[in-house]
MARPA-971854 format. One record per residue: y, z, x of N, C-alpha, C in turn. Coordinates in steps of 0.02 Angstrom, whole numbers, padded with zeros to 5 digits, always signed. Atoms other than C-alpha are relative to their C-alpha. Layout:
YZXYZXYZX...
//
This chain:
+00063+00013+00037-00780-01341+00371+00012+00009-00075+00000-00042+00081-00787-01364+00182-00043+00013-00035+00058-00041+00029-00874-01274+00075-00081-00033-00020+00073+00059-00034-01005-01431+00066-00040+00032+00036+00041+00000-00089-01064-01403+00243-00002+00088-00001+00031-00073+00007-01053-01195+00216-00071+00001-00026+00045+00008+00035-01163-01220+00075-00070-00019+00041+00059+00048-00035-01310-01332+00179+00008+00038+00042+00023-00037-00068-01286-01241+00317-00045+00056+00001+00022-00077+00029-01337-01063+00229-00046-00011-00033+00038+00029+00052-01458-01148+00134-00085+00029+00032+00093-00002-00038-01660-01089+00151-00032+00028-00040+00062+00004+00037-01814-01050+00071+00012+00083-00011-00007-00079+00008-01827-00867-00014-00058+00034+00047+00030-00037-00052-01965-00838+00107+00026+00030+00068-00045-00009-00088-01850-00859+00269+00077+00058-00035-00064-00037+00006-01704-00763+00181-00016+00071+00013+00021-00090+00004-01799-00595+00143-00007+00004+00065-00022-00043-00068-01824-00592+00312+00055+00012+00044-00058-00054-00023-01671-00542+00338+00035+00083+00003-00003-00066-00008-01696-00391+00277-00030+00074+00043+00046-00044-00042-01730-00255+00388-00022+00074-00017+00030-00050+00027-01837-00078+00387+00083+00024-00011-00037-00062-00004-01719+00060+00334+00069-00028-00015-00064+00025+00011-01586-00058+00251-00004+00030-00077-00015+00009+00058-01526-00002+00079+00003-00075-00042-00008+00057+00039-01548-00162-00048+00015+00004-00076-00031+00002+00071-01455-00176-00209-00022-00065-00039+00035+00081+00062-01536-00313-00366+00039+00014-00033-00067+00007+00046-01413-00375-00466-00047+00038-00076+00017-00053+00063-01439-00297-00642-00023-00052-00055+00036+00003+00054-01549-00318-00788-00008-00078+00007+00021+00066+00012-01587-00514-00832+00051-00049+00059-00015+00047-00068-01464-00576-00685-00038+00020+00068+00036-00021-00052-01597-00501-00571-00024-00084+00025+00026+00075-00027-01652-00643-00443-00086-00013+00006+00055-00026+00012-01810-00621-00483-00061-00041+00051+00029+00025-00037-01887-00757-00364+00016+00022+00084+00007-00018-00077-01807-00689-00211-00028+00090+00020+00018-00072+00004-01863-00493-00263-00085-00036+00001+00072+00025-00010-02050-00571-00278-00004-00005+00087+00008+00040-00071-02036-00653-00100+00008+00075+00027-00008-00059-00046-01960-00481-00043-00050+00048+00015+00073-00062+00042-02119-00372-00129-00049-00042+00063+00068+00018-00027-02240-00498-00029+00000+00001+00058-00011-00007-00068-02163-00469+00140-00006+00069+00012+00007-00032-00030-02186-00321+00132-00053+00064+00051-00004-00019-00074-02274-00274+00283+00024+00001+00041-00010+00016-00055-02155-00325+00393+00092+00056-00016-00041-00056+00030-02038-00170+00297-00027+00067+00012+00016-00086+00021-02033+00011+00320+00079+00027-00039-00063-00007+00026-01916+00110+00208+00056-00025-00007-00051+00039+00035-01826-00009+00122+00021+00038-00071-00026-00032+00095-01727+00077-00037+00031-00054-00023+00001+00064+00076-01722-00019-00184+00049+00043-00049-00054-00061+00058-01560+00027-00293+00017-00053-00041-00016+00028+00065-01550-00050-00472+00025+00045-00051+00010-00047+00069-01503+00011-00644-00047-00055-00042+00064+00006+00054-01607-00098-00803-00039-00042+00068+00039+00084-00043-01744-00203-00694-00037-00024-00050+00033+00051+00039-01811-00346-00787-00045-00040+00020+00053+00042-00034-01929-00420-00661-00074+00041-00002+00081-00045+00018-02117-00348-00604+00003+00045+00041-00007-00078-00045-02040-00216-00496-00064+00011+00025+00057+00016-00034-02194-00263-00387+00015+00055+00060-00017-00032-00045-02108-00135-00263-00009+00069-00008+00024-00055+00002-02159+00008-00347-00062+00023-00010+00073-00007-00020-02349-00031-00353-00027+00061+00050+00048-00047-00057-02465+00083-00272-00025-00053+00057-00026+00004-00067-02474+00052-00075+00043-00024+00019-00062+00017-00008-02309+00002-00088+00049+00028+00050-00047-00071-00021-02242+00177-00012+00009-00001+00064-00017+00014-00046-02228+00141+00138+00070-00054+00028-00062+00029-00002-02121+00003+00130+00064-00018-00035-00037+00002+00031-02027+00033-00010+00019+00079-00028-00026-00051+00042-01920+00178-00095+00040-00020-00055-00047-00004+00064-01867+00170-00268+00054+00057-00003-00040-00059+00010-01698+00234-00307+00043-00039-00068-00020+00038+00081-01656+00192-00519+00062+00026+00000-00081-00020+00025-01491+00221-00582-00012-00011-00062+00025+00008+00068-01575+00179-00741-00073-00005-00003+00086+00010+00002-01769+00203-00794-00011-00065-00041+00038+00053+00041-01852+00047-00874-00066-00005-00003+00081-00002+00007-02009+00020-00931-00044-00002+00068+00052+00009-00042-02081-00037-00781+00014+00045+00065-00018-00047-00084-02013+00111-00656+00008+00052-00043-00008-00084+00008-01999+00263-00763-00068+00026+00003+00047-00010-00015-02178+00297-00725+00013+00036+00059+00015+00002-00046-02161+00280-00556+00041+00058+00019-00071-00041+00028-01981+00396-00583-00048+00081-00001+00013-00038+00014-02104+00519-00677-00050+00054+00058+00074-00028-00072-02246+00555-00524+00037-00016+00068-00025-00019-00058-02125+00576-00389-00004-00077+00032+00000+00061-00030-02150+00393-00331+00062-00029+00003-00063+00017-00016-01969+00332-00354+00045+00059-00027-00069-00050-00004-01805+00426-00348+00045-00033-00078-00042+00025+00063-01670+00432-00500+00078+00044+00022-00078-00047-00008-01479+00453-00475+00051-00014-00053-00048-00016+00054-01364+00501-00608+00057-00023+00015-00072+00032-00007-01198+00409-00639+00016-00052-00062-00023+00020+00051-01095+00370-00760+00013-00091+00003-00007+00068+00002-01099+00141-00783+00054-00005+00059-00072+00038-00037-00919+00116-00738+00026+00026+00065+00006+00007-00080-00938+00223-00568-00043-00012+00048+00060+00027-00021-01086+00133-00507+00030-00029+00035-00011+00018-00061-00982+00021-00397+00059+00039+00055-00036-00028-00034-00881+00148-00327-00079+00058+00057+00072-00017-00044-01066+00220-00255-00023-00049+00047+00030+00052-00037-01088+00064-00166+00054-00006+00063-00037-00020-00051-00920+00117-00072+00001+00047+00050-00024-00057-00053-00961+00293-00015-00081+00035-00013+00058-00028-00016-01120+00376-00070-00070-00042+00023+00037+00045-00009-01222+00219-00078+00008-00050+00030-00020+00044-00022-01170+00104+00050-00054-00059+00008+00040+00065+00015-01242-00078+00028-00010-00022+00067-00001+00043-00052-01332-00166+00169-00026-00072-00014+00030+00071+00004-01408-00303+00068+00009+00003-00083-00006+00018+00094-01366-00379-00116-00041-00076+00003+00054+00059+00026-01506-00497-00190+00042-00014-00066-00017+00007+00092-01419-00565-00341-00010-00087-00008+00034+00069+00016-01431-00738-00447+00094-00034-00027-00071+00011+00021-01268-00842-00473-00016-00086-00025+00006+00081+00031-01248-01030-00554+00026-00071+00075-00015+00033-00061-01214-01161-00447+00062-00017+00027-00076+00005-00032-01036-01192-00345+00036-00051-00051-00036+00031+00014-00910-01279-00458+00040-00041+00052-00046+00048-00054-00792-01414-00367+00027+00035+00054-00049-00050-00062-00692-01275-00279-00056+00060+00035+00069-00051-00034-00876-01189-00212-00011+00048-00029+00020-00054+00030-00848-01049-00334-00081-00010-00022+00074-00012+00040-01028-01002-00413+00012+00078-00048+00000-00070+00044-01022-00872-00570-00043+00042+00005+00048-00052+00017-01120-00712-00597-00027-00009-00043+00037+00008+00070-01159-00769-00754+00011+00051-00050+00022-00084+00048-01253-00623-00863+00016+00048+00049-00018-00066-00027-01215-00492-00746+00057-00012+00051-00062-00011-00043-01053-00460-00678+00002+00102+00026+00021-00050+00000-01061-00267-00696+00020+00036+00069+00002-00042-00064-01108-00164-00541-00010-00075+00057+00024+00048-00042-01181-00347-00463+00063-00017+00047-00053+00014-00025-01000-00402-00404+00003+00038+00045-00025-00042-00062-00960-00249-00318-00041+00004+00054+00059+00007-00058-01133-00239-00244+00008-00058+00049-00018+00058-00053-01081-00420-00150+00050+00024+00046-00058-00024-00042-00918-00357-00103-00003+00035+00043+00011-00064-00041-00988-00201-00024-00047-00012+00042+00059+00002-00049-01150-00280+00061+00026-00037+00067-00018+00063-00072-01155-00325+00234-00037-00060-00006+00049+00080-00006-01291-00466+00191+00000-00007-00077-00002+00018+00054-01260-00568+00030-00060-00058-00022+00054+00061+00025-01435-00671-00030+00008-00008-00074-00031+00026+00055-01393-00767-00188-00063-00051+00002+00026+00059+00019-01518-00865-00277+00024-00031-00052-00051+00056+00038-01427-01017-00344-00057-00024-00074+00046-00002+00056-01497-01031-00526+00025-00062-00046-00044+00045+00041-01448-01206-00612+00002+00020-00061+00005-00014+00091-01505-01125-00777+00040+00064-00011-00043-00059+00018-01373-00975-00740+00061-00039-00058-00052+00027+00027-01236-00992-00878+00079+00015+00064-00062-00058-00043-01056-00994-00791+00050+00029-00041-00040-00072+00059-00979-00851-00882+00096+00011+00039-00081-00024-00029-00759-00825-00855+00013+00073+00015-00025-00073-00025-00674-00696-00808-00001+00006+00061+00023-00018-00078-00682-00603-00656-00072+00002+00030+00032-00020-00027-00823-00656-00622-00033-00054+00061+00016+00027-00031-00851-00773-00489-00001+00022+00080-00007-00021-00066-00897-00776-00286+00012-00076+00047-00002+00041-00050-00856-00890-00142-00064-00027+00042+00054+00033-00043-01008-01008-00059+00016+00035+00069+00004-00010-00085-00919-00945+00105-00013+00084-00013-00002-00041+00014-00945-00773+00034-00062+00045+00002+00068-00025+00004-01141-00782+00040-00013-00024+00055+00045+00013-00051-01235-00768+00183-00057-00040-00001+00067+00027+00002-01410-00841+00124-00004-00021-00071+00020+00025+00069-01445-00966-00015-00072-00031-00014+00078+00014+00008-01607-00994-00103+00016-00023-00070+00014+00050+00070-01600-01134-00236-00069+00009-00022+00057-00001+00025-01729-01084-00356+00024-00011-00096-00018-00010+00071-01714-01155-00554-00061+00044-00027+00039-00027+00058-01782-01039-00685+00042+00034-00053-00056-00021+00049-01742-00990-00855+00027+00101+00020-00016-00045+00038-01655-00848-00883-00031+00069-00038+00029-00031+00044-01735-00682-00932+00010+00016-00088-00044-00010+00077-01731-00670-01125-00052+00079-00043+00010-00045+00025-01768-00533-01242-00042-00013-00038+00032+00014+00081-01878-00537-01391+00052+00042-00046-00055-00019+00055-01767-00515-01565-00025+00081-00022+00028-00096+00030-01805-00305-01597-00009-00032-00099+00045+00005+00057-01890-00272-01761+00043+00041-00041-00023-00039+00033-01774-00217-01903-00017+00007-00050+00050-00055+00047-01858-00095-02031+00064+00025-00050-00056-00032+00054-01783-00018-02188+00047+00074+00038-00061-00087-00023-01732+00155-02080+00058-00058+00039-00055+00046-00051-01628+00021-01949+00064-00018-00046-00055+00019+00054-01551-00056-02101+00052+00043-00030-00010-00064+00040-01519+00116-02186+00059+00022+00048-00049-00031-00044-01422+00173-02019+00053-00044+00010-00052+00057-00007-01331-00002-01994+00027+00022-00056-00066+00008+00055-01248+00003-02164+00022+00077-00006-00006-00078-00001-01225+00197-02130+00066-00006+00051-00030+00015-00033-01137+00142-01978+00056-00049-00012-00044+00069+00012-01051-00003-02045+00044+00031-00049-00045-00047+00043-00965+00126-02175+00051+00036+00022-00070-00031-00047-00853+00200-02030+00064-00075+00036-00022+00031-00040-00801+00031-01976+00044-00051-00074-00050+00042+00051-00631-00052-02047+00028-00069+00042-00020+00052-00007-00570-00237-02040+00049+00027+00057-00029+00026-00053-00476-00257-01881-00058+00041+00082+00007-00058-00050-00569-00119-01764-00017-00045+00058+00013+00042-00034-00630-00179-01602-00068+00068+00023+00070-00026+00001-00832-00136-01573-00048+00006+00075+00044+00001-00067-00939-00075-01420-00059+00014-00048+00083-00016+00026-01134-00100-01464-00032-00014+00029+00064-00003-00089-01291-00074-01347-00050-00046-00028+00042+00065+00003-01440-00152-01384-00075+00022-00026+00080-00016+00059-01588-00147-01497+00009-00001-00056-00013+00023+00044-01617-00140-01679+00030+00026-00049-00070-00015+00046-01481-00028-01734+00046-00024+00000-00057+00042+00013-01351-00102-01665+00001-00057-00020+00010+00059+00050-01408-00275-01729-00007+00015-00067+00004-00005+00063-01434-00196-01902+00078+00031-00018-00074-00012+00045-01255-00136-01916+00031-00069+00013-00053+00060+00013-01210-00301-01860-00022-00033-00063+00025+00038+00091-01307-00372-02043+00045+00016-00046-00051-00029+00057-01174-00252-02134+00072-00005+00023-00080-00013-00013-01004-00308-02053-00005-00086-00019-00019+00065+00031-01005-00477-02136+00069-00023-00070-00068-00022+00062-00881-00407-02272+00065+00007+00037-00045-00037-00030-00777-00361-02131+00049-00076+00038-00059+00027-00025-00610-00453-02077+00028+00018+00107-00030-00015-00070-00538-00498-01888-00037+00059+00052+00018-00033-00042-00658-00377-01788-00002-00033+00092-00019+00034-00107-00640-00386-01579-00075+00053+00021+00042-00044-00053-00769-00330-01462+00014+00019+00061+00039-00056-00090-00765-00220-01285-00045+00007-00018+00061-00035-00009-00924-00201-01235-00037+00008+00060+00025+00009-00057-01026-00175-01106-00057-00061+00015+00009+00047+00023-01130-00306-01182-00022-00030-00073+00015+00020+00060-01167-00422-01326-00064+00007-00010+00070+00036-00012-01329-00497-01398+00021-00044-00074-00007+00047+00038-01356-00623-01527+00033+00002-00073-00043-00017+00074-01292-00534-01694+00075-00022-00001-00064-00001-00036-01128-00568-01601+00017-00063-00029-00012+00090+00000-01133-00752-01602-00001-00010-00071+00006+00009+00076-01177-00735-01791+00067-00005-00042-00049-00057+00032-01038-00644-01831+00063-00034+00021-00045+00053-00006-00913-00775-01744-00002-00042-00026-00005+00073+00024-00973-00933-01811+00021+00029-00053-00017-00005+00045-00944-00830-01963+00059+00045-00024-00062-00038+00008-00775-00794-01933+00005+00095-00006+00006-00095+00030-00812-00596-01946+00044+00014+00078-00026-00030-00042-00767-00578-01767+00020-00051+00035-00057+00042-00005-00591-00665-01707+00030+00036+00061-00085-00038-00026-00507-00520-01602+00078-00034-00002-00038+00032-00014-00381-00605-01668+00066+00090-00025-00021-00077+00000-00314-00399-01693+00007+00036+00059-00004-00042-00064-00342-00324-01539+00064+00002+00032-00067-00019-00020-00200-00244-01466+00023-00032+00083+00038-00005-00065-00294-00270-01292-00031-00061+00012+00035+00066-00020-00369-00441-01227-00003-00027-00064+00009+00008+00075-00318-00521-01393-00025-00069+00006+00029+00072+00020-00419-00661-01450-00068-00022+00069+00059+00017-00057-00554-00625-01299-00069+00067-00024+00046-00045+00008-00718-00551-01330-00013+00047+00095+00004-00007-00073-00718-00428-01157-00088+00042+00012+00071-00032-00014-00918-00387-01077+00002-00007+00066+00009-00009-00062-00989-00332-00922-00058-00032+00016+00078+00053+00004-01159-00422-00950-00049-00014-00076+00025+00022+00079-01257-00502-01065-00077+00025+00024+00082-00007+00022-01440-00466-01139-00013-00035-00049+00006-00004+00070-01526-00565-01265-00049-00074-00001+00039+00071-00021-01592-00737-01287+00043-00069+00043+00016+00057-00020-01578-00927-01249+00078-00018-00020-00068+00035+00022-01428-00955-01382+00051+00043+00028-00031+00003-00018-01340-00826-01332+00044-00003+00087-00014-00001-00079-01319-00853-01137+00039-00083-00035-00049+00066+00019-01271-01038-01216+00064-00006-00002-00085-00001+00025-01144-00983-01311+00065+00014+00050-00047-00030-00072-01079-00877-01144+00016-00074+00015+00005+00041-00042-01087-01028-01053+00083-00047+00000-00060+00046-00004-00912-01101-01001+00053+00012-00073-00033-00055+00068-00833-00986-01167+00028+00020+00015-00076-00026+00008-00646-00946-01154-00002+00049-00041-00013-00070+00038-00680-00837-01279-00013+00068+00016+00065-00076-00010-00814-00710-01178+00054-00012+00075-00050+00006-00078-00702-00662-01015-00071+00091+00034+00018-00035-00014-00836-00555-00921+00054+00035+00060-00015-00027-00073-00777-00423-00772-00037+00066-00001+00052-00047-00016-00848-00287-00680+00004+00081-00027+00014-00066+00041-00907-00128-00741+00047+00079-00016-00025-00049-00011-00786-00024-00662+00065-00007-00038-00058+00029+00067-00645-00112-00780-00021+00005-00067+00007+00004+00071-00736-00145-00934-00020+00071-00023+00021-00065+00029-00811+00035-00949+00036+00053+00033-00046-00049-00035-00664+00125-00865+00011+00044-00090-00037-00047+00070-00616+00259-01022+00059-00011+00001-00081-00008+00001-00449+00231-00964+00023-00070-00036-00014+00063+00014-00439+00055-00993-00030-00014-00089+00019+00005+00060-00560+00061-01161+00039+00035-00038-00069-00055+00051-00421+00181-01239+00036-00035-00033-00056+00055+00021-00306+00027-01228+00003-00025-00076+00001+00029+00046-00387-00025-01356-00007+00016-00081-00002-00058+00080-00325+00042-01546-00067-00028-00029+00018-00009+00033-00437+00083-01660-00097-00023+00030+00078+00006-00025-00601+00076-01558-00065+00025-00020+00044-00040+00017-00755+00116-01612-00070-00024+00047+00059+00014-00033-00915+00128-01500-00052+00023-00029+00068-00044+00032-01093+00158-01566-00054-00008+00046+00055+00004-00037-01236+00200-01475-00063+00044-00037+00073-00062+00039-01444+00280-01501+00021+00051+00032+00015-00062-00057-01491+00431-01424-00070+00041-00034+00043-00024+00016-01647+00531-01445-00018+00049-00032+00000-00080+00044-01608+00713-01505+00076+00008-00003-00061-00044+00004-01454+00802-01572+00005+00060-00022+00007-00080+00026-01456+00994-01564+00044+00033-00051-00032-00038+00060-01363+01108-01678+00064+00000-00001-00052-00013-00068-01230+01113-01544+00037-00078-00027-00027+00059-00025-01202+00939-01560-00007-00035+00055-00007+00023-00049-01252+00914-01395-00065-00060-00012+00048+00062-00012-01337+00733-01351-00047-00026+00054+00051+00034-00023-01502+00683-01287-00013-00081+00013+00032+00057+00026-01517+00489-01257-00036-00024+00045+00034+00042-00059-01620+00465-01076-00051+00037+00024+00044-00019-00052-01739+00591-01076-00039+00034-00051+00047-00046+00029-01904+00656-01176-00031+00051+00043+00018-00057-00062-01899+00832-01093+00012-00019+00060-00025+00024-00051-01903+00805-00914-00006-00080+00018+00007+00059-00012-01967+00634-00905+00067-00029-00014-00073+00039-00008-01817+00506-00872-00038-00049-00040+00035+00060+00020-01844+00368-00995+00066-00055-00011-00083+00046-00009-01676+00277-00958+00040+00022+00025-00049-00002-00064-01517+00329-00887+00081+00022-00068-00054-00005+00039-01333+00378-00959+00037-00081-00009-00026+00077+00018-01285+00191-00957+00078+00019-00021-00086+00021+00009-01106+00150-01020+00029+00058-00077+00006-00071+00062-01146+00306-01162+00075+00038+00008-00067-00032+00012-01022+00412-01109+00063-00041+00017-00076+00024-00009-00888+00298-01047+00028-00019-00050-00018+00008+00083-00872+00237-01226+00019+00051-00036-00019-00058+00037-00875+00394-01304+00059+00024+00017-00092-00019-00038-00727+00451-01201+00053-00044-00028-00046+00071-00001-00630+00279-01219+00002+00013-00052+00007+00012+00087-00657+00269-01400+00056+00067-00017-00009-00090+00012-00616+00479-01420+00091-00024+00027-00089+00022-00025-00440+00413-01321+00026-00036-00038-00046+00039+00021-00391+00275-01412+00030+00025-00073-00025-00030+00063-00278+00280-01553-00043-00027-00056+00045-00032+00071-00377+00319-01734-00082-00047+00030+00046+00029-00011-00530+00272-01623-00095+00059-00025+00090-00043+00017-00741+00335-01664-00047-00012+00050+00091+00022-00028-00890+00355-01581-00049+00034-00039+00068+00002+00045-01037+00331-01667-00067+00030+00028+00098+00006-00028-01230+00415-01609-00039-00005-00054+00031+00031+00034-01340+00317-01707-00088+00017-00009+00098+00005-00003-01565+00372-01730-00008-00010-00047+00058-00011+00051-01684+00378-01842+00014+00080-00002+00015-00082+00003-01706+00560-01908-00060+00012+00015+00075-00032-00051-01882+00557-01842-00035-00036+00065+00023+00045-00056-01975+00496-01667-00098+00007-00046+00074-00032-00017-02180+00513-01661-00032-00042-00067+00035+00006+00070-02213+00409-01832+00008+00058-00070-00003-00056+00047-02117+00549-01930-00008+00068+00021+00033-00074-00010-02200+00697-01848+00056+00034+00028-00072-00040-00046-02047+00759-01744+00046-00032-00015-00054+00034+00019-01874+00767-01797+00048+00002+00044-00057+00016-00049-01729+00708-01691+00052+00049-00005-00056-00033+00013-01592+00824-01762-00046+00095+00000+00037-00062-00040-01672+00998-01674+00059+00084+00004-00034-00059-00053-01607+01192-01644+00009-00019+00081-00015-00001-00055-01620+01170-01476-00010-00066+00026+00024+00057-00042-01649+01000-01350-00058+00038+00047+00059-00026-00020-01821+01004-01275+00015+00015+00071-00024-00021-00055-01850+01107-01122-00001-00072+00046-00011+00045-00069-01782+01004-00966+00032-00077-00022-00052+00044+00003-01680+00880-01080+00073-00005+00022-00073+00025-00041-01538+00786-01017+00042+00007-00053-00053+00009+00019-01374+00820-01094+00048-00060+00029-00034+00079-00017-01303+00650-01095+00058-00017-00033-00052-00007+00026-01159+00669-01214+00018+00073-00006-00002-00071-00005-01080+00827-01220+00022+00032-00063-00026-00029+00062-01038+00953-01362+00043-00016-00030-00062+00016-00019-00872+00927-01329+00024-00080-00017+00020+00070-00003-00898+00735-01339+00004-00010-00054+00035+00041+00056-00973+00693-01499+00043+00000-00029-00053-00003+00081-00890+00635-01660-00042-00011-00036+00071+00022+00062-01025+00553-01781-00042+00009+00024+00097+00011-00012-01216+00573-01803-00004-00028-00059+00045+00045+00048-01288+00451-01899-00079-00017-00013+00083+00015+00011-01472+00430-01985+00007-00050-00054+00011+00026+00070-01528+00326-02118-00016+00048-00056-00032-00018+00056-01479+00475-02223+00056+00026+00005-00072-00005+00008-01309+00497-02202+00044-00002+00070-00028-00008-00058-01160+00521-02081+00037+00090+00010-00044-00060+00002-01084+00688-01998+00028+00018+00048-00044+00002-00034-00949+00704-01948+00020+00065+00051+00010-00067-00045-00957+00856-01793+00071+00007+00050-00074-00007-00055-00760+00827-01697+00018+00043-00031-00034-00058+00046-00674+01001-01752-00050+00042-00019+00045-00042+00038-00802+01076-01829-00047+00060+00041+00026-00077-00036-00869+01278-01793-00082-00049+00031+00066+00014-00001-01044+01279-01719-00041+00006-00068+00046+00001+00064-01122+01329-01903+00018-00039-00030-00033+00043+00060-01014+01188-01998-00072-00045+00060+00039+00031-00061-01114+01071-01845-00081+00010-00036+00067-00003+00027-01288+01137-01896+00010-00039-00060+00022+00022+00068-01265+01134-02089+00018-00091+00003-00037+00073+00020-01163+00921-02068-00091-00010+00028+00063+00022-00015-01328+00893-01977-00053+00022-00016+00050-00011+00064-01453+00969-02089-00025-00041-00050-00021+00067+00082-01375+00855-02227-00048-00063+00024+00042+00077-00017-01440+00696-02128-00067+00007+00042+00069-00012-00032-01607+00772-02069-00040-00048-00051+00057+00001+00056-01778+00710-02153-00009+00040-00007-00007-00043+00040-01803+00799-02286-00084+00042+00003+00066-00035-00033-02000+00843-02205+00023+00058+00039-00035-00060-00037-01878+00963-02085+00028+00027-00008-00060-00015+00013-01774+01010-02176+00014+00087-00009+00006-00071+00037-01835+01183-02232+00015+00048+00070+00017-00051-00078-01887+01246-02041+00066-00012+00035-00074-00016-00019-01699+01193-01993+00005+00060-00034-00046-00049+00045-01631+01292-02135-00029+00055+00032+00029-00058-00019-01742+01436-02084+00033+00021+00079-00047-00012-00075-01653+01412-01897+00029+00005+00001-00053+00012+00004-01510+01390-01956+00022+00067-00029-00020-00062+00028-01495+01558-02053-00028+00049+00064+00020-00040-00044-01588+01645-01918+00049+00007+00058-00033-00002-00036-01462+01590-01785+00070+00028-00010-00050-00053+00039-01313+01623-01891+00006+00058-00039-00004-00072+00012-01357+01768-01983+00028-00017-00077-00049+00014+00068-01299+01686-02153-00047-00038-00035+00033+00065+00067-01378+01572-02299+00038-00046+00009-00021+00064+00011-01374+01410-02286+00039-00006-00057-00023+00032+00079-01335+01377-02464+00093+00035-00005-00084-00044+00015-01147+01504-02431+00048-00070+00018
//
């Protein structure tokens, strides 16, 4: 039989597929904007004919209709990442949250989290039946590999993205041709503090380096200030559109990289319209899965690395807050620390933690004595190298615990600055000003 007649054979409506799933099966959604978002709808409306079904994602980008109220019965949330539309549900005991570092997310799908069903979205079969992952390669891949039931909705408007990331027609159990675009982002809003921290950020970074950056409107505002900059490469876990900027305008070539030279390497994309385009059938973007691109071991490879990421608070300590106001989960450790590590390995490599010096409209400052009770330590003391604000950078690798306070004092707002100092002598036992 060739893959033709597989294809047609496996072929059916997303109504008849979900029912394949049964009560008390674990189900894995492919991740963030490669979510299949028409066959997770179909799944939400069947369910009555579900009891305890767990639902295991990290970002979701759809209407997570599964964690509605009278849902509970037939559904259990279990995040690996909070998003807007489930850290609610996260916060009031309604869904579950499990901790794990990006790049061993599909090694959970081998032993603690065994897969009985992967919903994901792939492009349509090339000549030889392959079909790409597209935007999400990531954890989604392994999640196929590992499920006993593979439902794939065939997406003509998926880009097909290289690399490792393609699957076999004979590979999926249940296909559900459904076109739709593409989830896209809206462009984040960059403000004079964003700017202030981008070119703050963009002051550690030298012509050749090769760049991991997350997503929102710091890391798009340091990409505004690397236009001066020569031959840069990217690892990342993913792009977004500053990216594409920054190629057409020759800024970024990897034609340096020591490591996948002359390939931009990601685990998934976020962002808009142009750039899934640009992905699209691009020798230059070689996606693969998560447990490669955000291995520390493998990001080491690469000299002179530098990763930047937000985070929410940084104590005195140095230690890093970026997924949790107090106990509430408002996101997840994402690909945070695997960077930081990788980077911290490679040779003359940085990692960057990037805020604002205040949350609340000013009223509360990010750079704190302590992290609030029942925050997550998400980077560790031990960990850090830079903190960055839009007033300065400081540099915390080596440095005592009191050098640590006073570098991060320096780049407080200057509204906090006094009631640090006052902590800061109280804890040490010394004047600031010695």
């Amino acid at each position: 039989m060739n893959w033709k007649e597989i294809y047609n054979e496996r072929l059916m409506s997303a109504e008849d597929a979900v029912k394949k799933i049964k009560s008390g099966d674990r189900v894995v959604i492919a991740h963030a904007v490669g979510e299949p978002c028409h066959i997770v709808e179909k799944m939400a409306e069947n369910n009555r004919q579900y009891e305890g079904v767990e639902i295991v994602h990290m970002v979701p980008m759809g209407k997570c209709s599964y964690v509605n109220p009278g849902m509970e019965k037939s559904f259990r949330h279990n995040a690996i990442f909070a998003g807007a539309k489930t850290r609610e549900a996260i916060s009031h005991g309604l869904s579950d949250f499990t901790p794990s570092f990006f790049y061993e997310v599909p090694k959970l799908f081998k032993t603690e989290l065994p897969v009985d069903v992967a919903l994901i979205q792939v492009s349509p079969p090339d000549e030889h039946g392959y079909c790409s992952y597209g935007v999400s390669v990531d954890y989604t891949k392994a999640a196929a590999e590992a499920a006993l039931v593979v439902i794939a909705q065939v997406n003509e408007q998926m880009p097909r993205t290289l690399g490792d990331s393609f699957i076999h027609v004979s590979d999926i159990d249940y296909i559900v041709e459904y076109s739709a675009p593409i989830i896209e982002l809206k462009q984040p809003k960059i403000g004079d503090v964003e700017r202030a921290i981008g070119k703050n950020c963009a002051s550690l970074i030298n012509d050749g380096d090769t760049l991991q950056l997350g997503i929102g409107a710091i890391p798009d505002a340091v990409l505004l200030f690397l236009k001066n900059k020569k031959d840069l490469g990217i690892h990342s876990e993913m792009i977004s559109e500053g990216v594409v900027d920054l190629v057409e305008a020759g800024v970024i070539t990897n034609g340096r990289k020591n490591f996948h030279r002359g390939k931009i390497i990601v685990t998934f994309l976020m962002g808009g319209k142009r750039l899934y385009d640009f992905a699209n059938d691009n020798p230059m973007i070689e996606m693969h899965p998560v447990d490669y691109v955000n291995n520390p071991v493998v990001i080491m490879k690469n000299d002179n690395m530098v990763s930047i990421n937000s985070c929410v608070q940084v104590d005195f300590m140095g230690q890093v807050c970026s997924e949790s106001i107090g106990l509430k989960q408002i996101s997840g450790v994402g690909g945070q620390v695997d960077f930081v590590r990788g980077a911290t390995m490679s040779k003359n490599g940085k990692s960057i933690m990037a805020m604002p010096s205040t949350a609340a409209k000013g009223k509360v400052s990010r750079i704190v004595p302590f992290l609030d009770e029942g925050a997550t330590v998400t980077t560790s003391r031990t960990d850090v190298d830079y903190v960055v604000t839009e007033y300065g950078v400081a540099h915390l690798k080596g440095r005592t615990l009191r050098n640590r306070a006073k570098e991060l004092i320096k780049i407080a707002h200057p509204d906090f600055k006094e009631s640090l100092i006052k902590e800061y002598e109280n804890r040490f036992f010394t004047s600031y000003s010695k």
